[in-house]
N, C-alpha and C positions, 0 to 999 in steps of 0.2 A: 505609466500614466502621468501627462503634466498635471499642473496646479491647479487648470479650468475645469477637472472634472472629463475631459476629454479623451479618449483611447488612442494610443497612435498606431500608425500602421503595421510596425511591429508587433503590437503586442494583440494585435486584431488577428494577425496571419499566425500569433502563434497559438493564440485562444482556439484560433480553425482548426489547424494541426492538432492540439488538445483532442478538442472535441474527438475530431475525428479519427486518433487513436484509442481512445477510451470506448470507443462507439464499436471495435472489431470483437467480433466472439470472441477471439481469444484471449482480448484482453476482459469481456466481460468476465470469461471462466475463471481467469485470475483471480478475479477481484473478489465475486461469488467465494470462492475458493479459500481467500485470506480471510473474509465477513466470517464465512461459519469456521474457521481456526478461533477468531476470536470469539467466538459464542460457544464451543465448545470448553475455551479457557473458563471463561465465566460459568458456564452448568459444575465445572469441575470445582469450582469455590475460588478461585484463582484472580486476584484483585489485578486490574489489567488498565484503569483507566489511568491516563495518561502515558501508559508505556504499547508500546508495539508486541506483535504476537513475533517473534522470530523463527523462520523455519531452517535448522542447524544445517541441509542440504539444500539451502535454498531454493527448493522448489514447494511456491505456494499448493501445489494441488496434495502435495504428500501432508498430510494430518494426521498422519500416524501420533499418536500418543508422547512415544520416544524425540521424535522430531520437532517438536511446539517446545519453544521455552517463550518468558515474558523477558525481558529488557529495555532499558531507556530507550526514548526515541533516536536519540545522538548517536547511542553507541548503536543502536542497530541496523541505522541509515548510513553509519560510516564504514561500516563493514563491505570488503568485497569483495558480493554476491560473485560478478562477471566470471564465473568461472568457464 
């Protein structure tokens, strides 16, 4: 974004692109998916704000118990998942 307040076209095409990846079921099940890991974390007493729910197999839909740790956001956005 310049200085005027104004969006430039890059960042319009990729706002699109956003959008319209977040928009696919499978990405909603994701996401559904990591929401309630962390609301699980928290029923469980488990202090979680500001840190991310980490799933140690990197797949958000497994919430198995064993699988849920909490860690910084850094360390667990640097991690990598691409296996």
């Amino acid at each position: 974004m310049s200085g005027d307040g104004k969006k430039s076209k890059t960042a319009t095409k990729r706002s699109k692109q956003q959008r319209a990846y977040n928009s696919t079921p499978e990405q909603k099940k994701r996401r559904a998916a990591r929401n309630k890991a962390r609301r699980l974390m928290k029923k469980e007493g488990v202090n979680v704000e500001g840190k991310d729910v980490d799933h140690k197999d990197s797949n958000p839909k497994n919430n198995a118990k064993g699988n849920r740790r909490v860690m910084s956001r850094a360390k667990n956005r640097s991690r990598n998942n691409n296996k």
